[in-house]
KEKE-3310 file (N, C-alpha, C; in steps of 0.2 Angstrom, whole numbers, plus 5000, padded with zeros to 4 digits):
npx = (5004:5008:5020:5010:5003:5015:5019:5007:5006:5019:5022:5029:5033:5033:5044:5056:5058:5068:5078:5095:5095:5085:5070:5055:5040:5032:5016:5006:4998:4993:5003:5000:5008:5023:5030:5026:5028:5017:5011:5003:4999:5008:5011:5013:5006:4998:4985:4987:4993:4987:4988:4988:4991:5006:5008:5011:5007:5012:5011:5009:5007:4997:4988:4983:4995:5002:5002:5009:5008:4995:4989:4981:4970:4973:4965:4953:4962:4967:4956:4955:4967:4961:4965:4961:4954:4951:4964:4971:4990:4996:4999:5008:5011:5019:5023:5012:5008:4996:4997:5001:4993:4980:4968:4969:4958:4946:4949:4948:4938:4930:4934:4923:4915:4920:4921:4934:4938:4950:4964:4973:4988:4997:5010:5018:5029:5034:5027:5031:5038:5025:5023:5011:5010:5009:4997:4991:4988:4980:4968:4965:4958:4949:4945:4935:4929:4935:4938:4937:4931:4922:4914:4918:4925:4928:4938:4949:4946:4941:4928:4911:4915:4924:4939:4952:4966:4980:4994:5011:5023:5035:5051:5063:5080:5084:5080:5068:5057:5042:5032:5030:5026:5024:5029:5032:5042:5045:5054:5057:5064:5067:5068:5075:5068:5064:5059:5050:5042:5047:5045:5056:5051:5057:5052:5053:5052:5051:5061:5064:5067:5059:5063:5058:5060:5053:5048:5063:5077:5088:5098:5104:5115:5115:5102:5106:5115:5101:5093:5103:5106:5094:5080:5073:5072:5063:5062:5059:5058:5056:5058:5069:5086:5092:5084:5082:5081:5067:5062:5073:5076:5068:5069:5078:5089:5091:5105:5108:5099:5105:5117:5112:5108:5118:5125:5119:5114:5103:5093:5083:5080:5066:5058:5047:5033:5032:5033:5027:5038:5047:5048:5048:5059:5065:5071:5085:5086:5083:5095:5106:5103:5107:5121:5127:5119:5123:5111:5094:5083:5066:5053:5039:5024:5005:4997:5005:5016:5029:5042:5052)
npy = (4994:5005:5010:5009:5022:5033:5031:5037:5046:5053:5057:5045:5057:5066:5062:5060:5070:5074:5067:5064:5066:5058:5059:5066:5058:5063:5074:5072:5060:5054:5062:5074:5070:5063:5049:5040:5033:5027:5022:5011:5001:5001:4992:4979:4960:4962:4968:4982:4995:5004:5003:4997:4981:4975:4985:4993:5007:5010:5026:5031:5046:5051:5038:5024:5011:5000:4986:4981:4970:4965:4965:4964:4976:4987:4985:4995:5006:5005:5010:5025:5031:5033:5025:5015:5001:4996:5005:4996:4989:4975:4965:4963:4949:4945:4934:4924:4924:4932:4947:4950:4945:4943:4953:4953:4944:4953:4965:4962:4955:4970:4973:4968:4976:4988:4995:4987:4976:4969:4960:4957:4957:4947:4942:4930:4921:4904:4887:4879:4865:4867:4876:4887:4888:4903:4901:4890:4896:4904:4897:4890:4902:4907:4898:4889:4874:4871:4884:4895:4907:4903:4909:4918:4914:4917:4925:4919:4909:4920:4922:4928:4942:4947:4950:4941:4937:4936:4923:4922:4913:4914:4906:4899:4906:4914:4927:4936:4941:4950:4957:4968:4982:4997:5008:5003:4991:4977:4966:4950:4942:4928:4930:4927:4921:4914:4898:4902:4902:4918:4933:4946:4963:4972:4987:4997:5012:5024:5033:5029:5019:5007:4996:4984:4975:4967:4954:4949:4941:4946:4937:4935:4938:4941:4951:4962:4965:4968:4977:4986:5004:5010:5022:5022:5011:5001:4993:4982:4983:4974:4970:4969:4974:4965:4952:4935:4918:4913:4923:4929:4923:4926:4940:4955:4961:4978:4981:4974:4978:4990:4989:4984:4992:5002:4997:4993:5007:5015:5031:5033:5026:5020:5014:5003:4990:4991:4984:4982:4976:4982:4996:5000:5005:5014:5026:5022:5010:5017:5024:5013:5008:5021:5023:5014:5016:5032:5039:5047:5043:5036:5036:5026:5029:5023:5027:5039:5045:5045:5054:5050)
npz = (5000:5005:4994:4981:4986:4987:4974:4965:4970:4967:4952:4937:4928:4935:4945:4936:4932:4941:4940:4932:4914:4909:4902:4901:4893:4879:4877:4870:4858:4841:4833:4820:4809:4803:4815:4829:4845:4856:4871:4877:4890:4902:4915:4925:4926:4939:4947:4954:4953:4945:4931:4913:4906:4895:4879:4865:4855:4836:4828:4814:4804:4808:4809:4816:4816:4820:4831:4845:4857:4868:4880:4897:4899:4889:4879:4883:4885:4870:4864:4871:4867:4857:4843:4831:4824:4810:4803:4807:4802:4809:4819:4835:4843:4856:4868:4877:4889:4900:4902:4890:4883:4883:4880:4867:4861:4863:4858:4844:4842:4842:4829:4822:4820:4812:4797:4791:4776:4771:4775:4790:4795:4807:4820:4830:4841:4839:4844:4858:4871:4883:4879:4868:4850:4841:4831:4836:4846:4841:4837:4849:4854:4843:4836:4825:4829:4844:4851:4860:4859:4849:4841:4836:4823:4810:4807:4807:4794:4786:4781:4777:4775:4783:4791:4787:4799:4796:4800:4806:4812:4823:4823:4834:4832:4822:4813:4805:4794:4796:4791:4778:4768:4759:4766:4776:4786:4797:4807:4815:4831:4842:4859:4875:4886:4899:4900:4892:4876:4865:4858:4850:4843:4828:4821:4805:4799:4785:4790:4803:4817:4827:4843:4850:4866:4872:4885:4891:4896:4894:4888:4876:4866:4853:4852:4855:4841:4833:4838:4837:4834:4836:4836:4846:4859:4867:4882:4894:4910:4925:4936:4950:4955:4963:4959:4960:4956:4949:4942:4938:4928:4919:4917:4913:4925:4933:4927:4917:4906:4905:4902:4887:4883:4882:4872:4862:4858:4853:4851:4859:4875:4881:4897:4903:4906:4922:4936:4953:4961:4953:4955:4967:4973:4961:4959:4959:4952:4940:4940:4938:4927:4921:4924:4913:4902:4892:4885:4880:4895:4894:4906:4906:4905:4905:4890:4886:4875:4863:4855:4842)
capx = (5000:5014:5023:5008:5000:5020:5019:5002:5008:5024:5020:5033:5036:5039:5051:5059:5063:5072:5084:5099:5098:5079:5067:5048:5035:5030:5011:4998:4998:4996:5004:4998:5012:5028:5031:5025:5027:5012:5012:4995:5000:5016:5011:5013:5000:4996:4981:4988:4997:4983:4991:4987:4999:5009:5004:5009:5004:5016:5009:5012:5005:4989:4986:4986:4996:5005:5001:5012:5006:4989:4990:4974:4969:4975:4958:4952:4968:4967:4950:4955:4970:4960:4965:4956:4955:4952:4970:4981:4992:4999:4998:5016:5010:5029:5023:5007:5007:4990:5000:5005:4989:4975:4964:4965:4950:4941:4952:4947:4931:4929:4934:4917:4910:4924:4921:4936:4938:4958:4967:4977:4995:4998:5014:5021:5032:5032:5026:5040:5035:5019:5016:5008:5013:5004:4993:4987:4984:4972:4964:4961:4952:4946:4944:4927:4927:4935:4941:4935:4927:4921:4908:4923:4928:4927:4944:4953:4942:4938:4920:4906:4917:4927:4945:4956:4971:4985:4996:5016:5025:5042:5055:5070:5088:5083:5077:5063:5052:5033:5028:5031:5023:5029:5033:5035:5046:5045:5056:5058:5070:5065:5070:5076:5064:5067:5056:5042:5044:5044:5050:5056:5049:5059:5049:5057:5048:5055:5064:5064:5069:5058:5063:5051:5064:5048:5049:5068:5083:5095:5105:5106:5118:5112:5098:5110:5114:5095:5092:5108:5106:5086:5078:5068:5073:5058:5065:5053:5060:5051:5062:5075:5093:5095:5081:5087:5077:5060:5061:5080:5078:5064:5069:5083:5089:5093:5111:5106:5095:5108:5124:5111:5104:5126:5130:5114:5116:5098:5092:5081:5078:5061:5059:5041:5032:5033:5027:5027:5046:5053:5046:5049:5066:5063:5075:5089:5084:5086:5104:5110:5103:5111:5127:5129:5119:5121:5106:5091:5079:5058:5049:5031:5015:5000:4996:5011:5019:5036:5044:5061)
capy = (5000:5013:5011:5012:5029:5034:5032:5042:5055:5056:5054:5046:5061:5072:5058:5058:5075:5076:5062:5068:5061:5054:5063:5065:5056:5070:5077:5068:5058:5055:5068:5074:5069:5059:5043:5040:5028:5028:5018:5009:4998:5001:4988:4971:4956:4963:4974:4983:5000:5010:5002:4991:4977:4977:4985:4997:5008:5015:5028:5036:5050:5049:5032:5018:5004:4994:4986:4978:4965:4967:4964:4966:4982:4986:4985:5001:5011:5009:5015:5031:5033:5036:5020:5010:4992:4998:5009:4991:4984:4972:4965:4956:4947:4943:4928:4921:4927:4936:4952:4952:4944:4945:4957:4950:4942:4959:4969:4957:4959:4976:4972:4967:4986:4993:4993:4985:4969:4968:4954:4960:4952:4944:4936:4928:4915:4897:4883:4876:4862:4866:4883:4885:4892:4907:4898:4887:4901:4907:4892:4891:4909:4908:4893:4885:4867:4872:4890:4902:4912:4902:4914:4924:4909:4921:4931:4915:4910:4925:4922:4934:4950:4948:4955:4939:4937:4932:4924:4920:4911:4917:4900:4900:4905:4917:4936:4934:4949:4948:4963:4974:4988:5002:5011:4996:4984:4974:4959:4949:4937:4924:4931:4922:4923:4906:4892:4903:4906:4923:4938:4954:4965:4980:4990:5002:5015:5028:5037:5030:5014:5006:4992:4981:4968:4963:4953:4943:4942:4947:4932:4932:4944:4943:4955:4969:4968:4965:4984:4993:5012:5012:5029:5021:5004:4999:4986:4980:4986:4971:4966:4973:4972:4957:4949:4927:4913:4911:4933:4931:4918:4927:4945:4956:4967:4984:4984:4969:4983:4995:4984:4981:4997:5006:4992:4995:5014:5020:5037:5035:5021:5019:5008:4999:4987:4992:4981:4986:4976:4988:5004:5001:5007:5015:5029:5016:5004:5019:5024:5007:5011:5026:5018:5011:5018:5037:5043:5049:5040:5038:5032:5024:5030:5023:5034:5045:5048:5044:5054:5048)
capz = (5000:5005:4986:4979:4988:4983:4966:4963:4971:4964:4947:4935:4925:4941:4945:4929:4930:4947:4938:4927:4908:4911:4898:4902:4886:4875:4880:4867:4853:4839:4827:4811:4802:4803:4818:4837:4849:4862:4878:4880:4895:4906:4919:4923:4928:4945:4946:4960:4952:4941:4924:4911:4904:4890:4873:4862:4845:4831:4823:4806:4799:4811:4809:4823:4811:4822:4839:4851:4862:4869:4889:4901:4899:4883:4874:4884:4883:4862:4863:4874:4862:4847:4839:4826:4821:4804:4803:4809:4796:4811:4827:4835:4851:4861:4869:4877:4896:4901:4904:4883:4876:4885:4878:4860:4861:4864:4850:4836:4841:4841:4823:4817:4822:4808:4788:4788:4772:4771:4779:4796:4797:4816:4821:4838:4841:4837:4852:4864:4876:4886:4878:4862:4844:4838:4825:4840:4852:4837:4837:4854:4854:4837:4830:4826:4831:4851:4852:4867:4857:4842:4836:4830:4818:4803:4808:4804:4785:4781:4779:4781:4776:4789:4790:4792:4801:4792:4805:4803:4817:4823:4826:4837:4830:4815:4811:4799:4791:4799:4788:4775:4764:4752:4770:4784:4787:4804:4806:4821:4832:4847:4862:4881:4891:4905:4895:4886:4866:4866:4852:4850:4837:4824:4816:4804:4794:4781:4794:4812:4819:4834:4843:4856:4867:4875:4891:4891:4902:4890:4890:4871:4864:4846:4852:4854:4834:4832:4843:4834:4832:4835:4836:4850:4860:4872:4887:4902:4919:4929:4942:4954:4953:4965:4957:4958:4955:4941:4941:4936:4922:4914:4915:4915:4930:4927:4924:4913:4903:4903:4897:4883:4880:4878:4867:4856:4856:4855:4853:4867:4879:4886:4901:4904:4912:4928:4945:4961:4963:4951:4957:4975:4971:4955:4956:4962:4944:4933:4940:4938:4917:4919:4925:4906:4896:4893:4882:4884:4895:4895:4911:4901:4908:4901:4885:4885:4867:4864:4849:4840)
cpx = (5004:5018:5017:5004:5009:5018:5014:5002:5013:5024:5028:5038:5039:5043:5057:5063:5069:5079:5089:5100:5090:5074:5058:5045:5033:5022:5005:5000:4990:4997:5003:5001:5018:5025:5029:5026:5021:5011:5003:4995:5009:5018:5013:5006:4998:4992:4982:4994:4994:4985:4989:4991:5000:5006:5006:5009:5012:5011:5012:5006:4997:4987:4990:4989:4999:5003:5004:5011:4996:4985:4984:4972:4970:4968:4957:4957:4968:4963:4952:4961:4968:4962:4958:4958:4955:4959:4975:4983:4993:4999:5004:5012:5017:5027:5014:5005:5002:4994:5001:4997:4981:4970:4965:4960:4946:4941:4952:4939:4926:4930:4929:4913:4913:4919:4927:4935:4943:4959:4970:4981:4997:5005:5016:5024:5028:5031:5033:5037:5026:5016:5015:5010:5006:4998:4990:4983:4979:4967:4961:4957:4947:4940:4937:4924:4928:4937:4935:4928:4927:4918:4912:4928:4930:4933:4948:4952:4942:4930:4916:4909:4919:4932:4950:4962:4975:4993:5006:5018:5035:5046:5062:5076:5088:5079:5074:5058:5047:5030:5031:5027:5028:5033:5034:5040:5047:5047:5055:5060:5067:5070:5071:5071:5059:5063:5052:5044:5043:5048:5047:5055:5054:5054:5051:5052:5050:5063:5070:5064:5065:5060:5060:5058:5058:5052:5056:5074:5089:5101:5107:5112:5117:5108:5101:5112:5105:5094:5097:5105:5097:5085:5074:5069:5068:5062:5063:5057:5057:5055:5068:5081:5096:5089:5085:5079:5072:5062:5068:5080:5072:5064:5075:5086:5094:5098:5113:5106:5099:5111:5119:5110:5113:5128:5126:5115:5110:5098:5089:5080:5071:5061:5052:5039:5033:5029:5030:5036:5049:5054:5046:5055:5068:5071:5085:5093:5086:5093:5107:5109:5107:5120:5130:5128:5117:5116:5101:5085:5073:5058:5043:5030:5011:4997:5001:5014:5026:5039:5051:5062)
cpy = (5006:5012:5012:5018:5035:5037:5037:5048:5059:5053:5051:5052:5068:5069:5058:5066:5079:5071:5064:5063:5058:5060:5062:5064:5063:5070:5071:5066:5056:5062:5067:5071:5065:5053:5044:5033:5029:5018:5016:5007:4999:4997:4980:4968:4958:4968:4978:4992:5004:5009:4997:4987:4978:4979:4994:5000:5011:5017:5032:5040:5052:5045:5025:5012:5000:4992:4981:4975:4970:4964:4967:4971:4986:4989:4993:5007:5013:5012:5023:5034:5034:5030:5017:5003:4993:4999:5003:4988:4978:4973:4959:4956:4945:4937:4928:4920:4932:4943:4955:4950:4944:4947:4957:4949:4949:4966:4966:4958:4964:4978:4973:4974:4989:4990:4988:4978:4967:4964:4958:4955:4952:4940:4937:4920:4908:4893:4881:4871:4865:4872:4884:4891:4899:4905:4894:4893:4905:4905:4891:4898:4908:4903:4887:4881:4868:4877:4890:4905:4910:4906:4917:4920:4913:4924:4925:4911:4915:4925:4928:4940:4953:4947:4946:4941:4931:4930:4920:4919:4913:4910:4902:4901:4909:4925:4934:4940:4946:4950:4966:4975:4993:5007:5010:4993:4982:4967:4960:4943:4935:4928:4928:4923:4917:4901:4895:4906:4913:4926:4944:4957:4973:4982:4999:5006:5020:5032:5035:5022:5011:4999:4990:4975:4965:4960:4947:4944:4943:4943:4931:4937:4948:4947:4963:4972:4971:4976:4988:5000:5010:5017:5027:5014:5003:4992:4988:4979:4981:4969:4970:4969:4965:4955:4941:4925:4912:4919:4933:4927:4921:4934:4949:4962:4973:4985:4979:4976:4988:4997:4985:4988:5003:5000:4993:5002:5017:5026:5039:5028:5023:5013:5009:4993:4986:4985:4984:4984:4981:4994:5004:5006:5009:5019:5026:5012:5010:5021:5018:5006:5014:5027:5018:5014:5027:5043:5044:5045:5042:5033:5033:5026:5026:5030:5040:5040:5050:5046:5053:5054)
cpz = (5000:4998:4983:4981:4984:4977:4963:4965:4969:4957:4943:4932:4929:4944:4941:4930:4936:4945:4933:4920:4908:4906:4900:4895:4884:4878:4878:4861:4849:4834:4821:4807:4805:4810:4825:4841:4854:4867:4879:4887:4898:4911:4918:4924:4934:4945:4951:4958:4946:4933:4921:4909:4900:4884:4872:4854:4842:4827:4819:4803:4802:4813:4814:4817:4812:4828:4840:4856:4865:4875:4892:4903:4893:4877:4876:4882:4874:4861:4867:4869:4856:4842:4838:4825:4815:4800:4804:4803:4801:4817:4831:4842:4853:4862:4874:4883:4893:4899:4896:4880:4877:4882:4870:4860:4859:4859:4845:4835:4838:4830:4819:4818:4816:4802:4784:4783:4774:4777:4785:4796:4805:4816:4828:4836:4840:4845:4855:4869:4878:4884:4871:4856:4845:4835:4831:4845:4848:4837:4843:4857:4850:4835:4831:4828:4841:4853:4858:4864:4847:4838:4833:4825:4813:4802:4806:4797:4781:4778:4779:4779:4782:4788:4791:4792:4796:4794:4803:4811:4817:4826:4829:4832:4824:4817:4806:4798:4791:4796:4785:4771:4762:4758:4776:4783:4793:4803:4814:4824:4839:4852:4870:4884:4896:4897:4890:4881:4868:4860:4851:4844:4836:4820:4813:4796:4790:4781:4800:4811:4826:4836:4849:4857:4871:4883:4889:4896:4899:4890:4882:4867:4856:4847:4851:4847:4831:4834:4841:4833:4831:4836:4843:4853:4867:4877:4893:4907:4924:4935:4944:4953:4957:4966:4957:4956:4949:4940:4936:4929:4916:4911:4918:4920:4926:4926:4919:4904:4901:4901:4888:4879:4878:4874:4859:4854:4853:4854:4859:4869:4883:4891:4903:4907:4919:4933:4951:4965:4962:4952:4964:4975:4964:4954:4957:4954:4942:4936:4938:4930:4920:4918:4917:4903:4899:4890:4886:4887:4898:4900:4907:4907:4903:4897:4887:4879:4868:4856:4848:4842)
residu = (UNK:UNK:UNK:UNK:UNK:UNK:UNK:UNK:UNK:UNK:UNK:UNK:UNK:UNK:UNK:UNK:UNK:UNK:UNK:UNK:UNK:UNK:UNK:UNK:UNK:UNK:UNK:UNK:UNK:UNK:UNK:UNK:UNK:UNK:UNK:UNK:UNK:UNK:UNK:UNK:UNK:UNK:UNK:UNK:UNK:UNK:UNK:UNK:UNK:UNK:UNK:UNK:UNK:UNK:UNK:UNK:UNK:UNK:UNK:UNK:UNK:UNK:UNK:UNK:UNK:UNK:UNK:UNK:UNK:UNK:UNK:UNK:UNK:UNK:UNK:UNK:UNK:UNK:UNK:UNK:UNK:UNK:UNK:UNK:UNK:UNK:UNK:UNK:UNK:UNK:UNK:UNK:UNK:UNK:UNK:UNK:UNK:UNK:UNK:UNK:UNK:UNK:UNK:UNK:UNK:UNK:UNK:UNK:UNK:UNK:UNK:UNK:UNK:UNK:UNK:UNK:UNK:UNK:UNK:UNK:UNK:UNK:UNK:UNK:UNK:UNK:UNK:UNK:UNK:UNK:UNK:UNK:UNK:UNK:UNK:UNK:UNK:UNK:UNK:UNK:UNK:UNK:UNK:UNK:UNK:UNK:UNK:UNK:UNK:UNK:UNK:UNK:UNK:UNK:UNK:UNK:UNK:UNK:UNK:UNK:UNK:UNK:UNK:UNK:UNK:UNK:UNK:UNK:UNK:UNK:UNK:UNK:UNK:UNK:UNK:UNK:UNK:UNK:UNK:UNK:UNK:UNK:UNK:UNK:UNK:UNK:UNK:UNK:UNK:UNK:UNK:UNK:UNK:UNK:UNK:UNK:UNK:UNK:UNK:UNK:UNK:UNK:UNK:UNK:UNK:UNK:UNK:UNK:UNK:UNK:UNK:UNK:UNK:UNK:UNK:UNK:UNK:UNK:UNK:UNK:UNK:UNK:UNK:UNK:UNK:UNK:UNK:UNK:UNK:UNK:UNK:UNK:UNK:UNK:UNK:UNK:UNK:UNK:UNK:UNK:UNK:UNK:UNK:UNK:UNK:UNK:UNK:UNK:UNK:UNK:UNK:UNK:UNK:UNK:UNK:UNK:UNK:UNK:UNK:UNK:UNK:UNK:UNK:UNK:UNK:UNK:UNK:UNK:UNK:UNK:UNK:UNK:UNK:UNK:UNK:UNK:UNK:UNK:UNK:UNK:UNK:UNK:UNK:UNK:UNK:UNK:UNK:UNK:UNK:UNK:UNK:UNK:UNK:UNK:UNK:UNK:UNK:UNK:UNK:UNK:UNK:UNK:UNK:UNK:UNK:UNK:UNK:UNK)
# end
């Protein structure tokens, strides 16, 4: 209770600016014209810190056309950011924790209320032991004969005049393109993160470079070519620096975060998914980034606008 009374009183961004090299999220998005990142969810799985889970938009030129994981809360937040279902070219889910994917069901949905036709490109990793490919996790939402949420069979045929998903599985050991158009291009690479398939997504558009490391422990070093000179390198702050045990094998502490984040070389560093571990000691965690890395860095709010 004492961290969270804390935190709402000291918001991030008047935190953020008592810190030296820590930049506050620009005001409101989206902008008319060129690139944004916006913050739907900055939390983790714990309903216990006013946040939703992971999930965020790139916009270009107005238009919501990417979305990034889609964690428990998620659904409302795009609705309050003005995003459309119509506007996505692409939706990367990381991996298949509540916290990340949650609120699909509900943003597919929302689908059948649009005009859109056009197919919507999906990708997330492939299965591993007990947890399931992307293609399967569609199935068990989607899919007609045993999904969750059969009625919304149509997103996977295409029946009816309904938009389908058109889904690509990311496999361990490789960097594969999950997306592209005349002014996209999003690849993306399996990421550690303890047993559960998970992966991180680039998405690089005319100009600007984002890259999403989603939830991993940084144990692979290929990610750091993978996140080279981004305009915008996003990496989930979940855990304290003498995090051990299940915490340690699934996510990276922050001097983990900020070996990774001077080796990449970033424009900006945001740091997201917050829980209550890593905000107990917040300003502690970002020193120990700052340690390493010396650009500039964003503490995520939900809905705050992150321009390259």
């Amino acid at each position: 209770m004492t961290i969270r009374i804390f935190i709402k009183i000291l918001s991030l961004p008047l935190l953020c600016l008592a810190m030296a090299g820590c930049t506050p999220p620009a005001v409101s998005c989206p902008p008319a014209e060129g690139v944004a990142l916006q913050v739907l969810g900055s939390g983790g799985p714990i309903a216990d810190d006013d946040r939703a889970s992971s999930g965020y938009i790139v916009w270009v030129d107005g238009e919501s056309r990417i979305l990034i994981d889609a964690g428990g809360g998620t659904f409302l937040r795009f609705g309050e950011a003005g995003a459309t279902f119509a506007a996505l070219d692409f939706i990367g889910l990381s991996h298949f924790h509540t916290d990340h994917s949650a609120d699909f069901p509900a943003l597919i949905k929302s689908g059948n209320f649009s005009d859109r036709e056009r197919s919507l490109s999906i990708a997330g990793p492939d299965g591993e032991g007990a947890f399931p490919g992307l293609k399967d996790f569609l199935q068990s939402m989607l899919g007609e004969d045993h999904g969750a949420y059969a009625y919304l069979s149509a997103f996977l045929d295409g029946t009816s005049s309904t938009p389908m998903l058109t889904p690509r599985e990311i496999p361990r050991g490789e960097t594969m393109i999950v997306y592209t158009s005349e002014d996209l291009n999003i690849d993306a690479m399996r990421v550690p993160h303890g047993i559960v398939p998970a992966a991180a997504f680039r998405v690089r558009t005319a100009e600007q470079t984002f890259v999403f490391a989603t939830d991993q422990n940084g144990a692979d070093p290929a990610f750091v070519e993978f996140a080279k000179d981004a305009d915008v390198l996003v990496m989930h702050m979940v855990v304290p620096q003498n995090v051990k045990g299940v915490g340690r094998r699934l996510h990276a502490p922050p001097s983990v975060i900020g070996e990774i984040a001077a080796d990449a070389a970033p424009g900006k560093l945001v740091l997201s998914h917050f829980m209550a571990r890593s905000l107990a000691d917040l300003e502690q965690n970002v020193s120990l980034v700052r340690e390493r890395y010396t650009g500039d860095v964003v503490l995520a709010e939900d809905l705050a606008c992150v321009l390259p």
